[in-house]
C-alpha positions, 0 to 999 in steps of 0.5 A: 500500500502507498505511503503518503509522506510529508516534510513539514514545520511543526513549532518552528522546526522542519520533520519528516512523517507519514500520513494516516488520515487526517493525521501524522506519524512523525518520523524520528530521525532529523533529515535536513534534505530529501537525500537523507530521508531517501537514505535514512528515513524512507525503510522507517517510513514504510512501516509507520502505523496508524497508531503513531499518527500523534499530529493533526495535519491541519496543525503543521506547514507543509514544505517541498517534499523536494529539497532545494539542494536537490536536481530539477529536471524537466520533460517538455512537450510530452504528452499528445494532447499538449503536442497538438494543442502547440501545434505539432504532430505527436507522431512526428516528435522523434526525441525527448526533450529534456531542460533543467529548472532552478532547483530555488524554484521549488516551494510547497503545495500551499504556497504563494506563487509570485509573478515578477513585475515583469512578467505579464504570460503566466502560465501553469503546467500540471505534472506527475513527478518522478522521485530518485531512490537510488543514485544512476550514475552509469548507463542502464537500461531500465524497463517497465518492471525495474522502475521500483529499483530506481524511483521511491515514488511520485509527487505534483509538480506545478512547471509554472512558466512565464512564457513571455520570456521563454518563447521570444528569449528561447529561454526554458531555464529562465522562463520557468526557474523564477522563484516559486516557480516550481510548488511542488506536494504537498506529498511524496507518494512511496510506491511498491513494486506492485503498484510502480505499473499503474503509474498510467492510471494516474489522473491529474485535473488543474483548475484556475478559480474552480475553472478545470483547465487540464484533465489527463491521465500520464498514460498519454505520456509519448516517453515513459519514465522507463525510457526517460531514466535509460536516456538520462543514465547514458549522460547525466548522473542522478540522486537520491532525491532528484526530481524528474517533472514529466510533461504537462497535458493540453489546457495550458493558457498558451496556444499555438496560432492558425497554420496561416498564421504560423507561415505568416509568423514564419515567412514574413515577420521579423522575429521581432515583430512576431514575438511583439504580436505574440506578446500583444495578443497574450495579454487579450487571453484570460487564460494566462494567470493573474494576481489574486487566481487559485490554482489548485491542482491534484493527482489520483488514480480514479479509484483513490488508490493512489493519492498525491494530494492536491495543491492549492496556491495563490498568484501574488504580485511581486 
């Protein structure tokens, strides 16, 4: 059975504990990072009981179950339904793109999220996030059934973008890695083996004012997470506790302009004059995020098996 697990404040100091209900079993050890839980806290997590649930959940802050000093890493464009809603062919994406965030990004499930003075496209992007167990410092190759040797479990990822500065700049790292940027919770969901295969099952639904905006399962993912962790193992070396952030589905606020307007875009304007436009009409779509929106934002297997949570954060001016 899943473990819910959270990293929380509790009378001014950071803990790891195990949800049972509507209550917490605090962990005993004292793990300053999301490496020294995975390392010392995650076999004692496994066997909290319901009888150790001593703190009332509403009586805590939740944090990041994600530490900042750990990795950031990012999938783009890969779900189906976010593909053809950005105007291209899913059949024809022939390799997984892959991007880093600033881990400085990350804060919780209930935080704030601020949009600099600058930054008038804010974006959301509901993903399902993959959690290190092991280190993954050499080529593997890992397959459907070997993800519970390699991953602890899953948490949310909100991939909060501003996309006026990450379309016209080209700039992924930049538009996405502002300071709370990345909410992230509110739990870390430890899986078994057993349940490591109904990773697809996972339904995430995004809502803006009670408005849905996104409402997909991960099965429609074009790179599974298998066939991401052996990419990445050939090139970049992993951690306990790093994140992997796996694309977002169709409802995002940005859309991709008409075929006529992409050849114009392409053919006729200056790059200049394109992303101005671009800008321009942004700012007439009431999709993008504004000072005062809530966001909330869960994923849940349809029978309830398999639980994240739900996040609930508030768009705030710097």
């Amino acid at each position: 059975m899943a473990v819910q697990v959270v990293h929380y404040t509790h009378d001014g100091n950071a803990a790891w504990g195990v949800v049972h209900g509507i209550r917490i079993a605090p962990l005993s050890g004292h793990y300053p990072s999301t490496a020294d839980f995975m390392l010392n806290g995650y076999d004692e997590a496994w066997s909290s009981k319901p009888a150790q649930a001593n703190l009332a959940l509403d009586a805590v802050t939740l944090l990041s179950p994600i530490t900042s000093d750990r990795q950031f890493i990012c999938q783009g464009i890969n779900y189906a339904s976010h593909v053809r809603e950005s105007g291209m062919d899913p059949s024809k994406i022939g390799f997984n793109t892959i991007f880093t965030k600033a881990p400085s990004s990350l804060t919780s499930a209930h935080a704030d999220i601020v949009r600099p003075n600058h930054v008038r496209l804010l974006d959301y992007e509901v993903e399902l996030g993959l959690v290190m167990r092991r280190p993954l410092t050499g080529p593997v190759t890992v397959t459907p059934d070997s993800l519970h040797e390699w991953l602890a479990g899953v948490t949310i990822v909100n991939d909060i973008t501003a996309r006026d500065v990450q379309l016209p700049q080209t700039q992924f790292y930049k538009g996405k890695s502002y300071r709370t940027f990345g909410p992230t919770g509110p739990f870390l969901l430890l899986l078994s083996p057993a349940e490591w295969p109904r990773w697809s099952e996972l339904r995430m639904r995004l809502e803006v004012n009670r408005q849905q905006r996104q409402d997909s399962y991960c099965g429609d993912m074009l790179f599974h997470p298998h066939q991401t962790l052996t990419e990445l193992s050939a090139m970049h070396d992993l951690h306990p506790g790093d994140l992997i952030a796996t694309g977002t589905p169709a409802g995002c606020a940005a859309k991709a302009p008409g075929k006529f307007a992409m050849w114009m875009m392409r053919h006729l304007l200056s790059d200049a004059t394109k992303w101005r436009l671009f800008i321009q009409k942004g700012l007439d779509n009431p999709a993008y995020l504004q000072p005062g929106d809530i966001i909330t934002a869960s994923i849940c297997t349809d029978d309830g098996e398999l639980n994240l949570g739900e996040q609930r954060n508030q768009v705030i001016s710097a």
